[in-house]
VMD Tcl script that builds the backbone (N, CA, C; Angstrom):
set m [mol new atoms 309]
animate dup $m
set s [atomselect $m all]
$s set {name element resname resid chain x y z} {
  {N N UNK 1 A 86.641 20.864 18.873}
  {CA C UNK 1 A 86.417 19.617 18.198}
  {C C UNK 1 A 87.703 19.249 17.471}
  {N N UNK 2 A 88.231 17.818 17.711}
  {CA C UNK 2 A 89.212 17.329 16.541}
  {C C UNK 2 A 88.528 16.273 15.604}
  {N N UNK 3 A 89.490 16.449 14.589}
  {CA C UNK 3 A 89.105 15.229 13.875}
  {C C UNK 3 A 89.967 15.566 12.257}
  {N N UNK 4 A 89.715 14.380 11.287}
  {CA C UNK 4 A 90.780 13.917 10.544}
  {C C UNK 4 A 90.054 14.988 9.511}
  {N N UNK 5 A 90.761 15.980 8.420}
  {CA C UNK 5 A 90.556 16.755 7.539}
  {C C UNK 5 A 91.067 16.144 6.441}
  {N N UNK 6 A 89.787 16.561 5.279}
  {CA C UNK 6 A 90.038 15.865 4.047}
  {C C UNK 6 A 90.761 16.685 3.336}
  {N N UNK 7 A 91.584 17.800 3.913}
  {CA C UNK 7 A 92.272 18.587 3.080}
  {C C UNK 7 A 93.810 18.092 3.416}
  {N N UNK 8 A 94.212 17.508 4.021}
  {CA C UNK 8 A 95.113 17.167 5.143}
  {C C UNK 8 A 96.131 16.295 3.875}
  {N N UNK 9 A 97.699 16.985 4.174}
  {CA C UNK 9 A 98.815 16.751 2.958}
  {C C UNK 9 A 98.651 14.948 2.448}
  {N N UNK 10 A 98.687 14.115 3.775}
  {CA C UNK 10 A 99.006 12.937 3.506}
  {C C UNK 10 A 97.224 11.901 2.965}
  {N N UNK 11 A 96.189 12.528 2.773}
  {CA C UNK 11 A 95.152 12.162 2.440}
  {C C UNK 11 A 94.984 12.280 1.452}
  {N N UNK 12 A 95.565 13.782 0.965}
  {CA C UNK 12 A 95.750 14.394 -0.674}
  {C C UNK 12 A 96.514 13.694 -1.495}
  {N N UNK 13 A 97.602 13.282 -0.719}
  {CA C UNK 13 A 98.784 12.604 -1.139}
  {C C UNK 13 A 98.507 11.217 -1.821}
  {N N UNK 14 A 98.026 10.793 -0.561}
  {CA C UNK 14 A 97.928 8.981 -0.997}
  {C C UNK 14 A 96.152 8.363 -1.077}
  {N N UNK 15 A 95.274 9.401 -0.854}
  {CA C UNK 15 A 93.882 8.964 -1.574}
  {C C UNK 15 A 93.179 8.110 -0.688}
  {N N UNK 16 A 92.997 7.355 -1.650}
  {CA C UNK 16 A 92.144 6.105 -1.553}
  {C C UNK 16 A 93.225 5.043 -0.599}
  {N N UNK 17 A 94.453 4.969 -1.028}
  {CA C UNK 17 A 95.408 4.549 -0.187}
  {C C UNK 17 A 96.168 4.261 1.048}
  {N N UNK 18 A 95.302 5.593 1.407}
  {CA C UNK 18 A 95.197 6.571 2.521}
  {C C UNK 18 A 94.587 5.043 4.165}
  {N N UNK 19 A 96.162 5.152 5.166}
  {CA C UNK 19 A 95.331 4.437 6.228}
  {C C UNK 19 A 94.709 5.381 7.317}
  {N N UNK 20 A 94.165 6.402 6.999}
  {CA C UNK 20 A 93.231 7.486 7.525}
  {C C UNK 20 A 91.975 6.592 7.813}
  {N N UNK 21 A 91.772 6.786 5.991}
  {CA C UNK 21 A 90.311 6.521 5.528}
  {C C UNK 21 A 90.125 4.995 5.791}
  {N N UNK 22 A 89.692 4.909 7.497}
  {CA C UNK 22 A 89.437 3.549 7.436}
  {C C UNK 22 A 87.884 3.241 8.472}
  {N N UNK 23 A 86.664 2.978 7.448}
  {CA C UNK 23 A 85.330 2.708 8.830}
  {C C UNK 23 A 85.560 1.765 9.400}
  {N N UNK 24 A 84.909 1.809 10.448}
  {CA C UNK 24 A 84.215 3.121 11.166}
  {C C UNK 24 A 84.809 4.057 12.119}
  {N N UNK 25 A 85.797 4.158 12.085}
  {CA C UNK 25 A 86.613 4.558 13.149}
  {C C UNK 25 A 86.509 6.462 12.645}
  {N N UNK 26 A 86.752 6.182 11.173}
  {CA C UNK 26 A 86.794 7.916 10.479}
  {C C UNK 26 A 85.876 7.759 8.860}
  {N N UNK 27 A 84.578 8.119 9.283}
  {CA C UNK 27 A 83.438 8.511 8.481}
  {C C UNK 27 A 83.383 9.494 7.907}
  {N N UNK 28 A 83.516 10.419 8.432}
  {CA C UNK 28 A 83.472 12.313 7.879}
  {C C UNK 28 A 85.105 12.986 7.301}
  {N N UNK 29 A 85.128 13.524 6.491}
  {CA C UNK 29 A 86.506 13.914 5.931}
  {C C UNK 29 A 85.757 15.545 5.811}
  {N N UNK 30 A 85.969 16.562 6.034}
  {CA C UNK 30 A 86.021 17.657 6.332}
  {C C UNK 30 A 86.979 18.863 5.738}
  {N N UNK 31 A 86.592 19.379 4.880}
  {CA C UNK 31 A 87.785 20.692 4.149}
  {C C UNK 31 A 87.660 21.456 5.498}
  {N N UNK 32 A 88.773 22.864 5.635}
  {CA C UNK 32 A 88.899 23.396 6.599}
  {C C UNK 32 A 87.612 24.678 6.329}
  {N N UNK 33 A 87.159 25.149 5.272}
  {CA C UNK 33 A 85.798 25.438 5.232}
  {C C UNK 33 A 84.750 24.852 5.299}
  {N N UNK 34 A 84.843 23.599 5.589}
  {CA C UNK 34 A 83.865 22.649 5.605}
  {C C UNK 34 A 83.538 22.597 7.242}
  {N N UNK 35 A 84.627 22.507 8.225}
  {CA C UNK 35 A 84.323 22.677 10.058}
  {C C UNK 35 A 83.712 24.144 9.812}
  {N N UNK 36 A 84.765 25.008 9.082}
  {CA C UNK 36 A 83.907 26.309 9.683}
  {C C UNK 36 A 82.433 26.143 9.415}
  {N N UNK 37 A 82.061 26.190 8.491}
  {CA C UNK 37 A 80.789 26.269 8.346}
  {C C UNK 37 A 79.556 24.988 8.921}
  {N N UNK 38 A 80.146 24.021 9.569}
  {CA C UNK 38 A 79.200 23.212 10.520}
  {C C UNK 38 A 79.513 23.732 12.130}
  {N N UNK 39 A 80.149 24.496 12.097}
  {CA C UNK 39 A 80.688 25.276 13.896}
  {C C UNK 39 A 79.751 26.370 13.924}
  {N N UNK 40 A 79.760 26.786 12.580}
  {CA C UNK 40 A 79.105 28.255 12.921}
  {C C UNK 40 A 78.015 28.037 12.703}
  {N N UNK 41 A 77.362 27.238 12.175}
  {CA C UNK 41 A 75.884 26.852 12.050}
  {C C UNK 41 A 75.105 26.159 13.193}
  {N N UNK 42 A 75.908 25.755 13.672}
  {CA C UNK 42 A 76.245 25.260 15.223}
  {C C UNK 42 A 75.723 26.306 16.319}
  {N N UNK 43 A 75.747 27.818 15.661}
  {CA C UNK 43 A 75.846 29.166 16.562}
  {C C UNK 43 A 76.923 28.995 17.593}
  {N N UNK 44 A 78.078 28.480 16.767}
  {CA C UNK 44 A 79.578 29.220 17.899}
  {C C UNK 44 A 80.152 30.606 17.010}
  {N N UNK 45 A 80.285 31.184 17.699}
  {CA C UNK 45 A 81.073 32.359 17.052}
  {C C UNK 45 A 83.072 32.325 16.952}
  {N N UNK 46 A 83.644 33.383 16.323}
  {CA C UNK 46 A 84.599 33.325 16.794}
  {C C UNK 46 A 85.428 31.834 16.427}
  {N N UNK 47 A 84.875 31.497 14.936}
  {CA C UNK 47 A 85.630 30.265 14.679}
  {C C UNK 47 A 86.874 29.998 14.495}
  {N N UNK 48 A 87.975 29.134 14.599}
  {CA C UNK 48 A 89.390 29.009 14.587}
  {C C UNK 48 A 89.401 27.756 14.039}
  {N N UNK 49 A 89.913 27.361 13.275}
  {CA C UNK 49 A 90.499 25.861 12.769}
  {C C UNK 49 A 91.787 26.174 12.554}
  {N N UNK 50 A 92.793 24.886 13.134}
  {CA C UNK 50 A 94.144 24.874 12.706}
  {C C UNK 50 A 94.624 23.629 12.741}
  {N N UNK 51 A 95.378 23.535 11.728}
  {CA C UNK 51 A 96.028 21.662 11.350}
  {C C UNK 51 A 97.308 21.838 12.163}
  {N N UNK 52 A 97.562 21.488 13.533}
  {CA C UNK 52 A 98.474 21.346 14.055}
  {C C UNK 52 A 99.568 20.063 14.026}
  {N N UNK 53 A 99.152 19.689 13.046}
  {CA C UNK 53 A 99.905 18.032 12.826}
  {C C UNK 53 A 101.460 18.195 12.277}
  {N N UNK 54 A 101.747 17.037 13.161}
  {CA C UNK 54 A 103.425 16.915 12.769}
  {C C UNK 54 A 103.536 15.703 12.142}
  {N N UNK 55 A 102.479 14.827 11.957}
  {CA C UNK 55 A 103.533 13.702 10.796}
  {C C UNK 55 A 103.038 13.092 9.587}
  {N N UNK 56 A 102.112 14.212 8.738}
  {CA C UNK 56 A 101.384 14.198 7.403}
  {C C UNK 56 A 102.696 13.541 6.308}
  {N N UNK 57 A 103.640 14.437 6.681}
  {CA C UNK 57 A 104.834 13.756 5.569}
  {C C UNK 57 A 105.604 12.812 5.901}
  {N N UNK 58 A 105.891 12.517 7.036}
  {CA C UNK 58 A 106.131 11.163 7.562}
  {C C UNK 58 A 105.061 10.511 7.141}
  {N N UNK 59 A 103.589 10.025 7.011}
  {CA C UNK 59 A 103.063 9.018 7.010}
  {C C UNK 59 A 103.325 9.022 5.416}
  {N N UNK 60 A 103.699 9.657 4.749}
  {CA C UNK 60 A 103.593 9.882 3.255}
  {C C UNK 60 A 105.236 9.039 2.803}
  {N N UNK 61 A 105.735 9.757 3.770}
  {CA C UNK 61 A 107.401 9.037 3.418}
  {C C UNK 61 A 107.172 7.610 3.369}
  {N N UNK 62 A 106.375 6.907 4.452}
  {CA C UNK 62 A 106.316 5.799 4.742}
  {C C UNK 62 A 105.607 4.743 4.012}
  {N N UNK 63 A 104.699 4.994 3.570}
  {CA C UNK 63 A 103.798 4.618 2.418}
  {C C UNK 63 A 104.614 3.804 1.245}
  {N N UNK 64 A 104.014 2.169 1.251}
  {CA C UNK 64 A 104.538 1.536 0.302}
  {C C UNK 64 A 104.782 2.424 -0.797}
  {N N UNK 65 A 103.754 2.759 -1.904}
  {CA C UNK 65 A 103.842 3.710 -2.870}
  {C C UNK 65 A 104.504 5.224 -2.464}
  {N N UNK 66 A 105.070 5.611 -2.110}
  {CA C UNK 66 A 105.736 6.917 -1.705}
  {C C UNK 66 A 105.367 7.833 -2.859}
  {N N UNK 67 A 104.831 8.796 -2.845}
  {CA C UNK 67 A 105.105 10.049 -4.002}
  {C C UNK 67 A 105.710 10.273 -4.536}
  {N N UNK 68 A 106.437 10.566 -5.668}
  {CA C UNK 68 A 107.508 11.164 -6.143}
  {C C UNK 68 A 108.062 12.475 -5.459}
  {N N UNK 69 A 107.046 13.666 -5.224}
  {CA C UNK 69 A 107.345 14.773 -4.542}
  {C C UNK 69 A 108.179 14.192 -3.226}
  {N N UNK 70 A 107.441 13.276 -2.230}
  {CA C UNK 70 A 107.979 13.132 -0.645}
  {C C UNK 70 A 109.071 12.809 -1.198}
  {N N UNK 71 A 109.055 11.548 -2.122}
  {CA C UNK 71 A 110.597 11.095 -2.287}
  {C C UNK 71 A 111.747 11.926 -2.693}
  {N N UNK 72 A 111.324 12.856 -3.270}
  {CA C UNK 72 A 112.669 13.403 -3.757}
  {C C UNK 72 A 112.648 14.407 -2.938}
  {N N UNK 73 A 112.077 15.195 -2.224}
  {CA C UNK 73 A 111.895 16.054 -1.141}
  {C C UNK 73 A 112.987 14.936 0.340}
  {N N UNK 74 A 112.974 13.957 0.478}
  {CA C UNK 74 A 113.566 13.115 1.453}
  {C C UNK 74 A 115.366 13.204 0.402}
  {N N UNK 75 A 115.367 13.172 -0.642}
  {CA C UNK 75 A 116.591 12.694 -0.956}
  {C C UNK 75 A 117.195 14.243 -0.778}
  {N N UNK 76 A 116.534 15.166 -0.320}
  {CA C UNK 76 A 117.122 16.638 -0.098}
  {C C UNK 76 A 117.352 16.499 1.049}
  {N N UNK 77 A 117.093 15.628 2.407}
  {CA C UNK 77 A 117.538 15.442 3.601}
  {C C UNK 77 A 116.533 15.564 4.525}
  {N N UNK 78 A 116.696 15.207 5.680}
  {CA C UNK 78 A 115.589 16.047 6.585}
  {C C UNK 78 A 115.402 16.913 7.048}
  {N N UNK 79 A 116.228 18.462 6.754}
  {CA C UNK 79 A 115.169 19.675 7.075}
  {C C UNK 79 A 114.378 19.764 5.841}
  {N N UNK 80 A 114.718 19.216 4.840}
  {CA C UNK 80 A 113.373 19.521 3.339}
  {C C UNK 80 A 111.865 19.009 4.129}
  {N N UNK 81 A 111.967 17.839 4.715}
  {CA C UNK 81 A 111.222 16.945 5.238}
  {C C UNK 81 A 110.236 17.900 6.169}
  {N N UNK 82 A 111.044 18.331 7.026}
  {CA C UNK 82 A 110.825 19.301 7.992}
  {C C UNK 82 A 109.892 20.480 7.565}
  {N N UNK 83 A 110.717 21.081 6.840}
  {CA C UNK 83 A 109.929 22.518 6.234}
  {C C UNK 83 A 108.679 22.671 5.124}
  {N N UNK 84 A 109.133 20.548 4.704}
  {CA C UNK 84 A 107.379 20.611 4.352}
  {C C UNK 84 A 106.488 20.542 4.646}
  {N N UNK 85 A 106.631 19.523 6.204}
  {CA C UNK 85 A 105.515 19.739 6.898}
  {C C UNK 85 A 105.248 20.626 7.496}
  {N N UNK 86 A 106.212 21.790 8.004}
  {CA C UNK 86 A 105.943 22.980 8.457}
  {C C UNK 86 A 105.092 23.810 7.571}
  {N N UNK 87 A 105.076 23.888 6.339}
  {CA C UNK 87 A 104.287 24.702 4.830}
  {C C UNK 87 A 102.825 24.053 4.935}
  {N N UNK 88 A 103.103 22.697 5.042}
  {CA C UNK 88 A 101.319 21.851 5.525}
  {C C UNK 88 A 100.602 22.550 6.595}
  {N N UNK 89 A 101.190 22.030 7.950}
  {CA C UNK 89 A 101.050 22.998 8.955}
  {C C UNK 89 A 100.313 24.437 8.857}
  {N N UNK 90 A 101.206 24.951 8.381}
  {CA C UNK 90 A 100.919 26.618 8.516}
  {C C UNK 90 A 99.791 26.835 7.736}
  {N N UNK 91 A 99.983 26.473 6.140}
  {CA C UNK 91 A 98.752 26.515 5.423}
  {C C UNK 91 A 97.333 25.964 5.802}
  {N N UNK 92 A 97.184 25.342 6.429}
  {CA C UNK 92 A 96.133 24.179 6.919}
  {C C UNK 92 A 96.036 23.068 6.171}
  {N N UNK 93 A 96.945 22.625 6.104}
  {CA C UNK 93 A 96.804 21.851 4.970}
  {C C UNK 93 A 97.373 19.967 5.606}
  {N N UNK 94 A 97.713 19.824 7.098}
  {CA C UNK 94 A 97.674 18.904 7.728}
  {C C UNK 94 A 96.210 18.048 8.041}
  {N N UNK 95 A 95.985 16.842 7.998}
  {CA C UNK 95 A 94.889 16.157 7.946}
  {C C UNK 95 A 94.271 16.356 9.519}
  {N N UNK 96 A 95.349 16.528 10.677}
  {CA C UNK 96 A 94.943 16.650 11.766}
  {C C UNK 96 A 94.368 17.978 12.078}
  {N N UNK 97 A 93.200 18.127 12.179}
  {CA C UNK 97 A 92.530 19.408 12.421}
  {C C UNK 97 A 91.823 19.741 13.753}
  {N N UNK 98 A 92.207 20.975 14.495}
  {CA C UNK 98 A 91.397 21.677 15.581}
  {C C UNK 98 A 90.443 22.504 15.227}
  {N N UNK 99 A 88.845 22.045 15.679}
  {CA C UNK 99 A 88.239 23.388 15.549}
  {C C UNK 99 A 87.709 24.253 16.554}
  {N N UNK 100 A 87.980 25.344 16.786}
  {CA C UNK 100 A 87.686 26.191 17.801}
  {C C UNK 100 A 86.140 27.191 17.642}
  {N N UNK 101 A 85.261 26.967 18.817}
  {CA C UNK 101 A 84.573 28.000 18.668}
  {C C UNK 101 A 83.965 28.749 19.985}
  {N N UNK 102 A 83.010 29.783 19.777}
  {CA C UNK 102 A 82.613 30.202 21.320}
  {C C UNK 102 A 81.064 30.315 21.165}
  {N N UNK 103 A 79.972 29.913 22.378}
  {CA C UNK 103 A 79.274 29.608 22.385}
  {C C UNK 103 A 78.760 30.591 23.514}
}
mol reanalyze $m
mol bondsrecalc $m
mol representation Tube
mol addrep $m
């Protein structure tokens, strides 16, 4: 299953602001304990979720209102840029989420 996670850097980031959060297209916002526990209730075993997303801080850079963090994280160049979304990424912490299970 994919779909948009409410834990996800650039949702956290910009909120309500957020052009994620737009019905009907994206209704459900989802923590990454939040899939696990509708997968496995589901009876899939063997659950996996991972935020494989590459452009949480790009959509954040881009954002009329910009963050203070993205912004000054951008005035460090673009591997800062880079290695933050890589830290999103890894942590789960990208809005784009995979969930894996076995049935």
């Amino acid at each position: 299953m994919t779909g948009l996670g409410y834990e996800g850097f650039d949702i956290l980031m910009l909120q309500e602001r957020s052009n994620s959060i737009f019905p009907p297209h994206h209704l459900n916002f989802l923590s990454v304990n939040g899939f696990e526990k509708i997968i496995s209730r589901a009876g899939f075993t063997d659950v996996e979720i991972i935020t494989p997303g590459v452009l949480d801080v790009d959509i954040v850079r881009n954002a009329p209102d910009c963050p203070e963090l993205v912004r000054v994280a951008a005035m460090r160049g673009e591997d800062a840029l880079l290695e933050l979304q890589e830290w999103a990424r890894r942590n789960r912490l990208s809005s784009h989420v995979w969930a894996f299970g076995r049935k």
